[in-house]
N, C-alpha and C positions, 0 to 999 in steps of 0.2 A: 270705366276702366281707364289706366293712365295707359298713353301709348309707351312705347318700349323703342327708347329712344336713349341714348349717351346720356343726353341735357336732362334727363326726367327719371332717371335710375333711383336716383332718391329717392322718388316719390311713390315708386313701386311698392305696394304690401308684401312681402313674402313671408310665410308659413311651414316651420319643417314641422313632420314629424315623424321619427327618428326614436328607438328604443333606447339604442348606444350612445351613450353623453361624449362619446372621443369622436364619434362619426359626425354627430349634432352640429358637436363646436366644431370641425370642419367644415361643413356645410354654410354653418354662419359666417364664418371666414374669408369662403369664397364666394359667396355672396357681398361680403363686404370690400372685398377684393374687387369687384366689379363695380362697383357703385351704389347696390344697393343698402339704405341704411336705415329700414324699418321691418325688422326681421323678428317674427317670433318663434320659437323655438320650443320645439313639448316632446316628452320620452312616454306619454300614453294618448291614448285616440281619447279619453274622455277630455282632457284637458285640450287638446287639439281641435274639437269639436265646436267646445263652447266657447273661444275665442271666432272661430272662424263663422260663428252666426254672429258676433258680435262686431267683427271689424270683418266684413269680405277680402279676402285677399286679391291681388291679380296671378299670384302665381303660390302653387301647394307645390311642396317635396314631401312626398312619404313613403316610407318602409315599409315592404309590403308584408313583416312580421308587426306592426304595429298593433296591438290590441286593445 
């Protein structure tokens, strides 16, 4: 896991997922905003799923309408 540091923001995996494609792109936004710049982005739990055994994240955002 990368520590959660300014210098290392980059390198953080983060993960949304997110039904509403306006809230998504928010979300990716302010993440990017912050520093982070390896952000994936999904509007169902199946696609959300199979990235996330593929690449582990350090950090998941999800909607707790997500299905």
């Amino acid at each position: 896991m990368v520590e959660f540091t300014a210098r290392n923001l980059e390198k953080i995996v983060a993960v949304i997922g997110e039904r509403d494609e306006k809230t998504r792109a928010e979300l990716v936004q302010i993440l990017n905003r912050a520093g982070v710049k390896r952000i994936s982005s999904h509007g169902n739990l199946a696609d959300l799923t199979s990235i996330v055994v593929k690449v582990p994240p350090d950090i998941i955002i999800v909607g707790d309408d997500l299905d």
